[in-house]
C-alpha positions as CSV (number, residue, x, y, z in Angstrom):
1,X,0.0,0.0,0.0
2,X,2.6,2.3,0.8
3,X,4.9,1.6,-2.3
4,X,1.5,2.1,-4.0
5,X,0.8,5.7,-2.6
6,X,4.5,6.6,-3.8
7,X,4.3,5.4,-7.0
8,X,1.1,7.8,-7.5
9,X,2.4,10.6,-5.6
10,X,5.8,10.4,-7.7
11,X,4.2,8.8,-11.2
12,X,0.8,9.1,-11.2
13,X,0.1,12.7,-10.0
14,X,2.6,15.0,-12.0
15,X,1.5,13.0,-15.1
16,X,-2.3,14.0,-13.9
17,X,-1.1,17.9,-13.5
18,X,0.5,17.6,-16.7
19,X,-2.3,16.3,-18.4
20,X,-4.3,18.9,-16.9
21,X,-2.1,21.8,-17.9
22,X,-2.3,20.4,-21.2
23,X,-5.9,20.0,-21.6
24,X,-6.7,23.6,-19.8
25,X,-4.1,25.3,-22.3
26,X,-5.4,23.5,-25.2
27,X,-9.2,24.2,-24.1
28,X,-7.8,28.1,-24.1
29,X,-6.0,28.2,-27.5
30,X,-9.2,26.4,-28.8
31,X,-11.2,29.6,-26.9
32,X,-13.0,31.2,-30.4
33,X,-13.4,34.8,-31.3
34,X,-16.9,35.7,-30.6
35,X,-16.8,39.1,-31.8
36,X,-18.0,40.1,-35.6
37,X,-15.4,39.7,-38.2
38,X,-13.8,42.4,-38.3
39,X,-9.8,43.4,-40.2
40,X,-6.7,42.9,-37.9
41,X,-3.8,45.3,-39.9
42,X,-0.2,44.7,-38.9
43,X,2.1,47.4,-39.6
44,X,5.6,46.5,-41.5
45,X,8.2,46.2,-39.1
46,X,5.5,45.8,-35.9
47,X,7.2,43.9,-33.3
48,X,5.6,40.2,-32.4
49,X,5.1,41.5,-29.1
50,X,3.1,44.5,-29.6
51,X,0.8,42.0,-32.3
52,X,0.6,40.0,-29.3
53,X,-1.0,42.4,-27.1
54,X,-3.1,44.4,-29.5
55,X,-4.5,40.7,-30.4
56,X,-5.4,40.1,-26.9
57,X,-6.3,43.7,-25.8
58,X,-9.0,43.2,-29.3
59,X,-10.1,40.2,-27.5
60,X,-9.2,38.2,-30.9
61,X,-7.0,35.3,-28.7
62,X,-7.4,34.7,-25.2
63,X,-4.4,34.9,-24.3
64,X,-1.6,36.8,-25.2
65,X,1.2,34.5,-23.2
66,X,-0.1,31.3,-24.8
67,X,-0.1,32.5,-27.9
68,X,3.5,33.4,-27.3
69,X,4.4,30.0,-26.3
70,X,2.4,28.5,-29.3
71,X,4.3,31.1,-32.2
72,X,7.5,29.6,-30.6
73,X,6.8,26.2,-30.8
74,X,5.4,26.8,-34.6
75,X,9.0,29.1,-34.8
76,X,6.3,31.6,-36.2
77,X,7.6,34.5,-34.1
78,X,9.2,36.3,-36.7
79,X,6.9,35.0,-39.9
80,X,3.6,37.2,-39.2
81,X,3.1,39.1,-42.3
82,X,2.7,43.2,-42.7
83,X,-0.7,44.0,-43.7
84,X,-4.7,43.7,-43.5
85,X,-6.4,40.3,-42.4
86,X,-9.8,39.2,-41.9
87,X,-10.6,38.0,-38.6
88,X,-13.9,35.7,-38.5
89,X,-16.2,35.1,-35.7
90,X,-15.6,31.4,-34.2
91,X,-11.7,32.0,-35.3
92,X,-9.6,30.2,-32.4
93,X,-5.7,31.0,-31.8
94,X,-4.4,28.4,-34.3
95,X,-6.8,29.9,-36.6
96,X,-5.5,33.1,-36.1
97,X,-2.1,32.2,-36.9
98,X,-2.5,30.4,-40.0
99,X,-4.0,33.7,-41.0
100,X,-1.1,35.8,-39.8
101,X,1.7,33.5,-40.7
102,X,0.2,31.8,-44.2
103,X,-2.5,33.8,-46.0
104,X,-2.8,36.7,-48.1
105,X,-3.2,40.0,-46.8
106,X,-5.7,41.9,-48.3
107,X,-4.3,45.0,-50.9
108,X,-5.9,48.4,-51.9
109,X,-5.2,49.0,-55.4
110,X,-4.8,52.8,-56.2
111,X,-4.3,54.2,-59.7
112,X,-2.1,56.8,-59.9
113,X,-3.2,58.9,-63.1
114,X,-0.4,60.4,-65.6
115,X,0.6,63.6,-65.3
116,X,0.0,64.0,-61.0
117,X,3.1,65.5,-59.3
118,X,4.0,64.3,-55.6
119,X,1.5,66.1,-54.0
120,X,-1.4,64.7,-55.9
121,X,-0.4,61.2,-55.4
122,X,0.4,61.6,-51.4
123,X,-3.1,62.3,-51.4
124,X,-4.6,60.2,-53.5
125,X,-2.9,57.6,-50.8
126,X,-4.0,59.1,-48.3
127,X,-7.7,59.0,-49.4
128,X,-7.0,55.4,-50.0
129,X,-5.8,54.7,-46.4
130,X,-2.7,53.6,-47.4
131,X,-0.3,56.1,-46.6
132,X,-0.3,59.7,-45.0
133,X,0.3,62.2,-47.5
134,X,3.1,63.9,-45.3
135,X,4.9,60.7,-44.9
136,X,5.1,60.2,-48.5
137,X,6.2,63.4,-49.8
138,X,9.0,63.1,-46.9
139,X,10.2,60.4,-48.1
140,X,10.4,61.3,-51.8
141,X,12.7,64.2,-50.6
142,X,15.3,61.6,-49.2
143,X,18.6,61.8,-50.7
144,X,19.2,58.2,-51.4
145,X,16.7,58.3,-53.9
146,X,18.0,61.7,-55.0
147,X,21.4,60.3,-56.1
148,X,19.9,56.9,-58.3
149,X,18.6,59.5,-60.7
150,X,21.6,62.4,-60.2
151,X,18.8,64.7,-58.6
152,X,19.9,67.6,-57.2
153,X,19.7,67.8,-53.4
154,X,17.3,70.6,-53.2
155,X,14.9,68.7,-55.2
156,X,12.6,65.7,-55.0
157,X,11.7,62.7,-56.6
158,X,8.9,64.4,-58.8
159,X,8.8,63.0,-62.4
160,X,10.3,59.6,-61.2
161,X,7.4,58.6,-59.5
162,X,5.7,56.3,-62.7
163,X,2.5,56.2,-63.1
164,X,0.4,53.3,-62.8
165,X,-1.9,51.1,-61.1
166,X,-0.1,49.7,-57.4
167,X,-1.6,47.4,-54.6
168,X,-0.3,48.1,-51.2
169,X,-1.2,46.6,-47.8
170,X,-2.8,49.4,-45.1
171,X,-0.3,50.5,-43.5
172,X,2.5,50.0,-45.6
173,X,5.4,51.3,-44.9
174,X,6.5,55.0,-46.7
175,X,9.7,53.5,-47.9
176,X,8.1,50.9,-49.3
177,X,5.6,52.5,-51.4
178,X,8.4,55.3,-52.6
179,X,10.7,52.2,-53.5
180,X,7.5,50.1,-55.6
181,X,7.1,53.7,-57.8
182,X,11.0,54.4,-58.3
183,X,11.7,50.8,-59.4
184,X,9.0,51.0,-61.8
185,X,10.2,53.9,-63.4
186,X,13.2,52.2,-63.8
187,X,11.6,48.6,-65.4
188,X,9.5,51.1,-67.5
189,X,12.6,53.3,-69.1
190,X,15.3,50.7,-69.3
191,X,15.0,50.5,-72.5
192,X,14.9,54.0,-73.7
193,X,18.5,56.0,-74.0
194,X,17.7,58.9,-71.7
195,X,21.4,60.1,-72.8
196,X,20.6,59.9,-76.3
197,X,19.9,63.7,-76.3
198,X,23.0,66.4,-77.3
199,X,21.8,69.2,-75.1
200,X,19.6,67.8,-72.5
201,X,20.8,65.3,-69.6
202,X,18.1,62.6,-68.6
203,X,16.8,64.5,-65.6
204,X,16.4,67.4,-68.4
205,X,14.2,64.8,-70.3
206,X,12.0,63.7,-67.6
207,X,12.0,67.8,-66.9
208,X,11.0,68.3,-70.2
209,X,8.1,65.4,-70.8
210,X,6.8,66.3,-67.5
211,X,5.6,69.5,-69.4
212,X,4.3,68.0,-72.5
213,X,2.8,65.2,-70.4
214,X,0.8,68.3,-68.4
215,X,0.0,70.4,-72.0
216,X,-2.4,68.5,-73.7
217,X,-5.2,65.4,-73.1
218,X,-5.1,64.5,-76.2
219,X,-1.8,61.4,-77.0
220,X,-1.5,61.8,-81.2
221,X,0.0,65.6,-79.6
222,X,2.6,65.1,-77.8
223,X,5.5,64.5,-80.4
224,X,3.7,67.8,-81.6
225,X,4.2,69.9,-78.4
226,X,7.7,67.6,-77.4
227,X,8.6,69.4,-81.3
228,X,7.4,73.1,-79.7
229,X,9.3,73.2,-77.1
230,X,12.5,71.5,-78.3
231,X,12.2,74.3,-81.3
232,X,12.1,77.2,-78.5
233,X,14.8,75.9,-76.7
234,X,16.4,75.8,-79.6
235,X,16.1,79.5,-80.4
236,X,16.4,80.2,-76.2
237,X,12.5,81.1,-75.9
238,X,11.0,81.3,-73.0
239,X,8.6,77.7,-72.9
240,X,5.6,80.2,-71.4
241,X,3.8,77.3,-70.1
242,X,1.0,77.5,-67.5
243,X,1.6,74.4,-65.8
244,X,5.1,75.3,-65.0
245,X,3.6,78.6,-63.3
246,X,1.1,76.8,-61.5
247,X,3.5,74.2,-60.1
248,X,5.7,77.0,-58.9
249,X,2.9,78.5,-56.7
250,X,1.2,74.9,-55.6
251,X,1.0,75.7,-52.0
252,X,-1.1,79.2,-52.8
253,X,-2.9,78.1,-56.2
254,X,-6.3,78.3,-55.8
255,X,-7.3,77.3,-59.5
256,X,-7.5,80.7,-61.2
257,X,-4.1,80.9,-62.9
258,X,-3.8,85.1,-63.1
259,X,-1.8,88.0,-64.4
260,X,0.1,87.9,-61.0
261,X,1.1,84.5,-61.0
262,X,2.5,84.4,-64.5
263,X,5.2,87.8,-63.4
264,X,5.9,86.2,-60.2
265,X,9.6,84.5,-60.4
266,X,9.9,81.5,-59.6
267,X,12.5,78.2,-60.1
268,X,9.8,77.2,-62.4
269,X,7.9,79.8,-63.8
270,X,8.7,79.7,-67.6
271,X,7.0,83.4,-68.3
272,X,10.1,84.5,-66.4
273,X,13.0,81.9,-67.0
274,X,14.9,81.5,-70.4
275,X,15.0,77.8,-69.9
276,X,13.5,74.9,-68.7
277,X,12.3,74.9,-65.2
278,X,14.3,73.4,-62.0
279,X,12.9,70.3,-62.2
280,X,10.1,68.4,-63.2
281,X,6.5,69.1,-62.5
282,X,4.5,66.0,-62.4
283,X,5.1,62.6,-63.5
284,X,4.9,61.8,-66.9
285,X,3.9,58.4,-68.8
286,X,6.2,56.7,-70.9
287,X,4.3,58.0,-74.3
288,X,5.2,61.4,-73.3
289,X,8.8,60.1,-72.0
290,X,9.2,58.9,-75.7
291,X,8.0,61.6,-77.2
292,X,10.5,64.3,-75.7
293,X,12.9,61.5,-77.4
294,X,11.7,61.6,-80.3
295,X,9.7,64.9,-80.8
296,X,7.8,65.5,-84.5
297,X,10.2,67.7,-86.6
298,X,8.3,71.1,-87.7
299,X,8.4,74.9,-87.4
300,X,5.8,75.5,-85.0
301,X,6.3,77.6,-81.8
302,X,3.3,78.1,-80.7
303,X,0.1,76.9,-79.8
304,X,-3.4,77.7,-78.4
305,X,-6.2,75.2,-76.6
306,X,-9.5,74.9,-78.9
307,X,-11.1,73.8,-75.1
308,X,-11.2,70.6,-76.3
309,X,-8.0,68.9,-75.2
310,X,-6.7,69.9,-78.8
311,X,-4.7,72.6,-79.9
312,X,-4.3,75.0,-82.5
313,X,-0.3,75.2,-84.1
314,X,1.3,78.0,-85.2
315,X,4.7,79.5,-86.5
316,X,4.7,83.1,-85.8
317,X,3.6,85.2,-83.1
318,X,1.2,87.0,-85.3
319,X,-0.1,83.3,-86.4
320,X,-0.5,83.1,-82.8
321,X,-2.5,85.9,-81.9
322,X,-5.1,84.9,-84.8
323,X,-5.4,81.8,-83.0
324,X,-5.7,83.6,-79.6
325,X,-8.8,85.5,-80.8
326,X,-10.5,82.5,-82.0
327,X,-10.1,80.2,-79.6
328,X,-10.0,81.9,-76.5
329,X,-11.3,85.1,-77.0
330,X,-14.7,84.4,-79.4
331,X,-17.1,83.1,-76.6
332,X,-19.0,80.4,-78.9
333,X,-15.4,78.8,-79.1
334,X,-15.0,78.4,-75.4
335,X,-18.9,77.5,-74.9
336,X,-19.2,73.8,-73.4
337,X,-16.5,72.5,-74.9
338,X,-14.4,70.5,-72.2
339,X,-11.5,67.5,-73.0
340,X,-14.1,65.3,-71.9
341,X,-15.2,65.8,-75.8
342,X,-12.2,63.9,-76.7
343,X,-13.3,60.1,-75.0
344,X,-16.3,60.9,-76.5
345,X,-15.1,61.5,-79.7
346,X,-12.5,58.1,-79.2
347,X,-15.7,56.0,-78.2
């Protein structure tokens, strides 16, 4: 009897405990989510322990300690993924990570239009929950990025930023998104000779088709403006272009672009500046890109919107001023007419 009692006090009762510590750990990773589904977002470069407790403190595991112990023993401490996940109802801890560690986080596609600068697509991020707007144009100013393109350091990434249509995770980082824009502008120009100019360096280029990309809606014109602009520089003509003006006022525009702003001096305002402007003013697509490349040869030097998203070409400045008074001057011209009329047109 008394062997008997040692053998269960020595044998029998820690293998009971254990049993029991077992079962009551595994009844509390098996405890399910009973809230409503709802989307669990992990930040890039989050720490496993702060997931840990935000998972607990959401009441999505019931236990943040346990759920330590289980991501060791799975060696999943460092495998949960940055982005958005969908946490369902009746979801237990193993549940949760499979999610974490081995599915998909969900993606926001944005579409970045051609032709925004940095400003426009920190905001078009921002509407899109994906990134603040200040945290992206901060990082476009870095330095390292500066120097891949031979940027000068008072400058930003504007005109490198290609766009497209991306898909980022919520809350990805600002690096990350900068770096997924950069590199595509590098995929999508390797194969054009940015150096291939005599007069204009690469950054010059991307200065130049930034313009052209911003001058007309309408594609069949741009090797027709590209061919303006390259004849002015040519003759060392001022480029007089709006856009230019209105990028170098950005902070104060408020869409009326008047007599003021086009005397004000600025890096960028090409009423004032013999020459191109500091730097580019929005991003430009590859079509423009190419067509600063290869511009259409003519003697054009001018030309005037018909309010259409087309334009009116001319050689002289008297030419010019013809075109002026028809087109933007004779009220019937101007009436309802809108670039819009172009897709319809295409359609």
């Amino acid at each position: 009897m008394v062997k008997k009692t040692i053998f269960y006090i020595l044998v029998v009762s820690p293998l009971l405990a254990a049993s029991l510590v077992t079962a009551t750990v595994y009844l509390f990773l098996t405890s399910p989510y009973e809230g409503p589904e709802k989307q669990f977002v992990i930040s890039p470069g989050e720490s496993f322990s702060k997931i840990n407790y935000r998972l607990e403190k959401e009441s999505v595991i019931f236990s943040a300690k346990l759920f330590y112990y289980l991501a060791k023993y799975k060696k999943n401490i460092g495998r949960l993924k940055a982005g958005s996940f969908t946490i369902k109802s009746g979801m237990d801890s193993f549940d949760v990570m499979e999610t974490l560690v081995n599915s998909s986080p969900h993606l926001i596609k944005v579409t970045i239009p051609e032709g925004k600068n940095l400003y426009e697509i920190g905001s078009l991020l921002e509407q899109k929950n994906i990134l603040k707007k200040d945290l992206f144009i901060k990082e476009a100013k870095k330095t390292n990025y500066l120097d891949i393109f031979e940027i000068p350091h008072n400058l930003n990434l504007e005109g490198h930023l290609f766009p497209d249509t991306y898909k980022f995770a919520k809350g990805v980082g600002a690096s990350q998104v900068v770096s997924a824009l950069v590199n595509n502008f590098k995929n999508k120009t390797k194969d054009l000779n940015l150096s291939a100019h005599p007069s204009l360096s690469p950054f010059q280029l991307i200065t130049l088709a930034s313009i052209v990309e911003k001058e007309t809606g309408a594609a069949f014109e741009r090797p027709i403006i590209a061919g303006v602009f390259h004849n002015r520089l040519k003759k060392k003509m001022r480029l007089q272009s709006d856009p230019t003006t209105i990028y170098g006022i950005w902070d104060s525009y408020k869409g009326n672009l008047k007599k003021k702003h086009l005397l004000e001096k600025t890096p960028y305002n090409t009423y004032k500046i013999p020459s191109l402007p500091i730097g580019p003013i929005a991003n430009p697509s590859l079509q423009a890109i190419k067509a600063v490349l290869s511009p259409q040869k003519h003697n054009y030097l001018y030309f005037v919107s018909k309010n259409d998203g087309t334009h009116i070409f001319t050689r002289n400045y008297q030419e010019h001023l013809k075109a002026v008074e028809k087109w933007q001057k004779t009220r019937r011209n101007r009436k309802g007419k809108s670039w819009r009329d172009l897709k319809q047109k295409a359609k």
